[in-house]
VOBAMAR-48181 format. One line per field, with one value per residue (C-alpha): x, y, z; residue in one letter; residue number from 1. Coordinates in steps of 0.25 Angstrom, whole numbers, plus 2048, in hexadecimal, padded with zeros to 3 digits. Example, Ala and Ser with C-alpha at 12.3 -4.5 7.8 and 13.67 -1.06 7.14 Angstrom:
// residues 2
X: c(831	837)
Y: c(7EE	7FC)
Z: c(81F	81D)
rest: c(a	s)
nr: c(1	2)
This chain:
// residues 318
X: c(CF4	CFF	D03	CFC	CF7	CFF	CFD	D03	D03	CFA	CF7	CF1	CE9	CE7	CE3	CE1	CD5	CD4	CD1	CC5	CCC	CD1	CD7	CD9	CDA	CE0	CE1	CE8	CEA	CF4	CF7	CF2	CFE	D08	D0E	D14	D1D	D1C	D22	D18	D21	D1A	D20	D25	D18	D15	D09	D00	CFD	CF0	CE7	CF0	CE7	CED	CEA	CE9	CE1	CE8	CE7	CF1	CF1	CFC	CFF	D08	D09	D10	D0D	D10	D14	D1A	D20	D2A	D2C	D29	D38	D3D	D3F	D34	D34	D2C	D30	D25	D27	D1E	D21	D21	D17	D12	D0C	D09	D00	CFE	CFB	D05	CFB	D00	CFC	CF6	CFD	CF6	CED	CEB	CE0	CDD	CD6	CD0	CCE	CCC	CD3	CCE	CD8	CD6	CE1	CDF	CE0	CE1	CDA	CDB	CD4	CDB	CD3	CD5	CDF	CE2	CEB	CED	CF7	CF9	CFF	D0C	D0F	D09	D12	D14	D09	D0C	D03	D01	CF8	CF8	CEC	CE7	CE5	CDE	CE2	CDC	CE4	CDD	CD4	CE1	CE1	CE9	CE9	CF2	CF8	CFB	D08	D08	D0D	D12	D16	D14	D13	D1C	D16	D21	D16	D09	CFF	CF4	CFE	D04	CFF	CFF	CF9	D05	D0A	D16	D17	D20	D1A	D25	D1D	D21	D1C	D1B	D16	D10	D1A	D23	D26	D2F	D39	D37	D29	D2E	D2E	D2D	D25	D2A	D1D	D20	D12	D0E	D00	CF9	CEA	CE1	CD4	CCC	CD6	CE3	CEE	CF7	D03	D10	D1A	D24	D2E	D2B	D36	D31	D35	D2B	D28	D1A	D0F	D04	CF9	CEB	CE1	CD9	CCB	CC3	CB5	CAC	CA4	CB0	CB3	CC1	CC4	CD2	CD7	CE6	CF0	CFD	D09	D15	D21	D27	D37	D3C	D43	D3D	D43	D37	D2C	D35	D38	D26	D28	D1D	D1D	D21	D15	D08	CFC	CEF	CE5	CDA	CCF	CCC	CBF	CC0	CB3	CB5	CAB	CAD	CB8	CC1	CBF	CBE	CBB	CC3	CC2	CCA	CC9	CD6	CDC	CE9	CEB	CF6	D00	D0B	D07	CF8	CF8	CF0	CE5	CD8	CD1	CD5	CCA	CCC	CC5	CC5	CC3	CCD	CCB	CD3	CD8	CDF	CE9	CE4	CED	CEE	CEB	CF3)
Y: c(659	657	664	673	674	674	680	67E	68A	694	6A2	6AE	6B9	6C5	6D4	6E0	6E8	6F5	702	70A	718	71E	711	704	6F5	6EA	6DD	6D0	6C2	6B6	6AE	69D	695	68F	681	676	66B	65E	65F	668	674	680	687	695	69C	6A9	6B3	6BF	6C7	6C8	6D4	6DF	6EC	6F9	707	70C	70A	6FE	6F4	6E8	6DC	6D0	6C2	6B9	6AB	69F	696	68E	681	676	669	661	658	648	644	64F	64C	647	655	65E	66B	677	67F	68D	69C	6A7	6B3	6C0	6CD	6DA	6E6	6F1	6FF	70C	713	718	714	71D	71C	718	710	701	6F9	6E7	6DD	6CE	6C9	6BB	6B5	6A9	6A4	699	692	684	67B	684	68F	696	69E	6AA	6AD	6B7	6BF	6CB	6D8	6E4	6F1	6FD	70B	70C	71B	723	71B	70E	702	6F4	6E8	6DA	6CE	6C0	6B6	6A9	69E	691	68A	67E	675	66C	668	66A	677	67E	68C	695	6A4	6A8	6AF	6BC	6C9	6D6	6E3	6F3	6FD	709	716	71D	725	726	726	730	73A	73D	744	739	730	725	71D	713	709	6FC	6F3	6E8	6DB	6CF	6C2	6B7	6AA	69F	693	68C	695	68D	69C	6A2	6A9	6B7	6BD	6CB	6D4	6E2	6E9	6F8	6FE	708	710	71A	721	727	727	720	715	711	707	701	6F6	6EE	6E7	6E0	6D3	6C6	6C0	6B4	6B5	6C0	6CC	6D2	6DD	6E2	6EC	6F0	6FC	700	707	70F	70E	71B	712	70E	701	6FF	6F5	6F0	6E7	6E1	6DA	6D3	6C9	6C4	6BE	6B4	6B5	6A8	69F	690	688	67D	688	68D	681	67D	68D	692	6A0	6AB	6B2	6B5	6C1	6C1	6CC	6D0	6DA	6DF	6E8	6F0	6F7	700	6FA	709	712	707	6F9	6F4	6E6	6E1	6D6	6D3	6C6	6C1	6B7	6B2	6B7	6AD	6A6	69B	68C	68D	692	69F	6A3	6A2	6AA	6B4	6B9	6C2	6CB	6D3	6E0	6E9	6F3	700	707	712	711	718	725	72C	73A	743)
Z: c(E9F	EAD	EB5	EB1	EA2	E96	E8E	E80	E77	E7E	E7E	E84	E81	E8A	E89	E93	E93	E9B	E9C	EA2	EA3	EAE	EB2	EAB	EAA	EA4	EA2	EA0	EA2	EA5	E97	E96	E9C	E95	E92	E9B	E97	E9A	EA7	EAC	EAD	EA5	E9A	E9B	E9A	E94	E9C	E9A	EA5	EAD	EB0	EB0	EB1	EB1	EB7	EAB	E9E	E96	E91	E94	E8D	E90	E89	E89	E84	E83	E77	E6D	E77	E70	E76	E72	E68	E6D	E68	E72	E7F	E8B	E91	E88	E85	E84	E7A	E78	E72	E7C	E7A	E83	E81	E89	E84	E8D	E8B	E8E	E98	EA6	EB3	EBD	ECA	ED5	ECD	EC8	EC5	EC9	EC0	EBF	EB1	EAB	EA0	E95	E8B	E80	E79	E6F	E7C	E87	E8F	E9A	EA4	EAC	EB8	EC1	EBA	EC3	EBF	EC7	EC4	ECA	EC5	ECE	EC7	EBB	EB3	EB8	EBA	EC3	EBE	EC2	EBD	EC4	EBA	EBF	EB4	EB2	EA4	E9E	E92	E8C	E99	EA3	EAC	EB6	EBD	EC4	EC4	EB6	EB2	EBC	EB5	EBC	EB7	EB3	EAB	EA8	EA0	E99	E91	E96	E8A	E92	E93	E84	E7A	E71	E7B	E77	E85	E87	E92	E96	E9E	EA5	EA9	EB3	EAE	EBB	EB2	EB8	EC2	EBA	EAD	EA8	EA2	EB1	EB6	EB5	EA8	EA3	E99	E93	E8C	E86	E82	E7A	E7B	E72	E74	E6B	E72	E73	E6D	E74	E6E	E75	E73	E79	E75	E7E	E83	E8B	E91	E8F	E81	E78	E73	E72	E6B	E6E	E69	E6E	E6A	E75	E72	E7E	E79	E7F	E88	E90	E89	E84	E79	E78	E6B	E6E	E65	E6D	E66	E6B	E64	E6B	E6B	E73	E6C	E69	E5F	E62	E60	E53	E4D	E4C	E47	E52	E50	E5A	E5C	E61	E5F	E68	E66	E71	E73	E7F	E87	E94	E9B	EA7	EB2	EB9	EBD	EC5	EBD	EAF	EA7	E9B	E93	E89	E7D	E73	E6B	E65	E55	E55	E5D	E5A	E5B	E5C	E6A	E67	E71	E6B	E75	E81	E8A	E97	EA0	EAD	EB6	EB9	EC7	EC7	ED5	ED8	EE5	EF1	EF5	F02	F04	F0B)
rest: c(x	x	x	x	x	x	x	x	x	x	x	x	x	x	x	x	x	x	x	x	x	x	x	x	x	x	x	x	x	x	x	x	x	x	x	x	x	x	x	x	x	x	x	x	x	x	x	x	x	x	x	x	x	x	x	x	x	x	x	x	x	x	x	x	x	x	x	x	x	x	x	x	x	x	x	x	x	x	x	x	x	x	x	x	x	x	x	x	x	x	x	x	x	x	x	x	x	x	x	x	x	x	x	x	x	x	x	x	x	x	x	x	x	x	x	x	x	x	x	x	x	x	x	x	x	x	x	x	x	x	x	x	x	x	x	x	x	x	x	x	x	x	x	x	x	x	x	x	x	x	x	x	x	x	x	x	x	x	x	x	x	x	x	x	x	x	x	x	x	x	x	x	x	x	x	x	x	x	x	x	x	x	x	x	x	x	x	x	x	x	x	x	x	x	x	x	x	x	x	x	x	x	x	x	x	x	x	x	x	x	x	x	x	x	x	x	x	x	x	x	x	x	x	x	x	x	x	x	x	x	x	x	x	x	x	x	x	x	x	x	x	x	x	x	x	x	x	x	x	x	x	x	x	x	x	x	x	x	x	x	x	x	x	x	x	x	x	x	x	x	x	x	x	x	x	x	x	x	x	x	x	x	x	x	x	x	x	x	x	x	x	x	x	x	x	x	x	x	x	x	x	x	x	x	x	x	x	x	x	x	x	x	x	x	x	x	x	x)
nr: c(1	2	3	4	5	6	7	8	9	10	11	12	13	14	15	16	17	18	19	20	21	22	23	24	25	26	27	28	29	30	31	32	33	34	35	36	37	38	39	40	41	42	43	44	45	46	47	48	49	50	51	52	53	54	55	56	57	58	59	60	61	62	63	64	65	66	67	68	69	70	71	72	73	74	75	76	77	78	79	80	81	82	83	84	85	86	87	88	89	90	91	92	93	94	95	96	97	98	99	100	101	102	103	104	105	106	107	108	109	110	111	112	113	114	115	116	117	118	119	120	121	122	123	124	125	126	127	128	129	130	131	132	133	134	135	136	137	138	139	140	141	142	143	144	145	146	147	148	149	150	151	152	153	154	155	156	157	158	159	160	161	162	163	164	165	166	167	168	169	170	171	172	173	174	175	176	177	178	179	180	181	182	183	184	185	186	187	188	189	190	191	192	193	194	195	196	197	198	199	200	201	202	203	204	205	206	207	208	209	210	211	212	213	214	215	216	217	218	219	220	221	222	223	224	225	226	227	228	229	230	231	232	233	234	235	236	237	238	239	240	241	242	243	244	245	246	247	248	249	250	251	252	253	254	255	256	257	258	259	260	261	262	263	264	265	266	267	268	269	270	271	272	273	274	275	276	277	278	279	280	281	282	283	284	285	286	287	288	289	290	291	292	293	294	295	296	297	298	299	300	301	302	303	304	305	306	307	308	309	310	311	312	313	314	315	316	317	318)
């Protein structure tokens, strides 16, 4: 194996756990790296956020993968092309931020793949509630992948964005929310497509206590469109249960992946648990696996888990 590790088909996994009321926290992480030719130049990568707590109760849950890596034929030429389909999701809730406010995390991250896993380690988030209705985030992970006994390390893909509340869930009658949440995606050096990339998440959110539901569907840039659906149950002695469902539909063309007709899509399911560790902190943990993904490059196991710490900003008094 020459240059960093070649990553053929592989995906990832990953779920936000939050919520120890007043405030709230979540969670996420970067997604297992992505193909390289021959050359040594990687292939267009395709992340998933790290940590990204929020001020607010909710639960935030981002994938993104690149998989189904094909090369090319040996009566093609000597340089090889990578081929491989283009997947993301985003799940968030609609809850409002409160201004002032924001929480930090540290979380760790195990994903295994038929020949690959890797380790994210630290993954730190922080987010801050700029208005009542509009929250600021940002998650830098650290990784460390191993590919059939080669390794390498470095900053995973960085992701930064908000969240804007039209209707905040706490404060109708029916207790329905509606946010959009625009993120920027800085992938790793040498994305082969550019390494800024965007993400348009709308999310809606309904509560009947103590049961919340929550979902999002959005569009990649890098070429797909996503679901996404989680039921959220408070339990009375403070622990919160989360079950997730996420798919992606790839819409990049590829006449070499169509012709070996590899399908377009991808499902993950997770379940998650958060527990408040008193009135400022809280631990999560989350488990998941692929339901299916083209070419054999499902994830079969997802692991991660963290603290998250909420503040309030400090304001002066006249």
């Amino acid at each position: 194996m020459t240059h960093r590790s070649v990553l053929l088909g592989m995906a990832s996994i990953l779920v936000a756990a939050l919520v120890v009321p007043p405030g709230a926290d979540a969670q996420g992480n970067g997604r297992p790296k992505a193909p390289k030719d021959k050359t040594g130049a990687p292939s267009t990568t395709s992340p998933a956020p790290s940590p990204s707590p929020s001020p607010t109760p909710v639960t935030a849950t981002a994938t993104v993968d690149t998989s189904s890596a094909i090369s090319a034929p040996a009566s093609a030429p000597l340089t090889s092309v990578f081929s491989f389909r283009q997947f993301g999701t985003w799940l968030d809730d609609a809850s409002a931020p409160i201004r002032g406010e924001g929480s930090t995390s540290i979380a760790a991250g195990y994903w295994r793949m038929a020949d690959a896993s890797q380790t994210n380690m630290p993954m730190l988030g922080a987010a801050f509630g700029v208005t009542d209705r509009m929250q600021v985030n940002a998650s830098v992970p650290f990784y460390r992948v191993n590919y059939q006994g080669a390794t390498s390390s470095g900053i995973d893909d960085v992701y930064v964005g908000a969240k804007y509340t039209f209707i905040d869930p706490t404060l109708t009658i029916s207790e329905f929310g509606l946010a959009i949440s625009p993120v920027m995606e800085v992938l790793s050096a040498g994305a082969s497509d550019g390494r800024i990339h965007f993400a348009i998440p709308v999310t809606l959110e309904l509560r009947r206590a103590p049961f919340r539901t929550y979902g999002s569907a959005g569009y990649f840039t890098r070429g797909s469109v996503f679901t996404g659906a989680a039921v959220e149950w408070a339990s009375p002695g403070a622990l919160v249960l989360t079950g997730a469902l996420t798919q992606s539909y790839s819409i990049k063309e590829d006449p070499a992946l169509d012709s070996l007709a590899v399908g377009r899509q991808r499902v993950d399911v997770t379940a998650s648990a958060a527990y408040p560790l008193g009135s400022m902190a809280a631990a999560f943990m989350s488990v998941g696996r692929s339901l299916s993904s083209p070419g054999g490059s499902e994830t079969t196991l997802a692991l991660t888990g963290g603290i998250s710490f909420r503040f309030a900003a400090i304001t002066s008094t006249p």
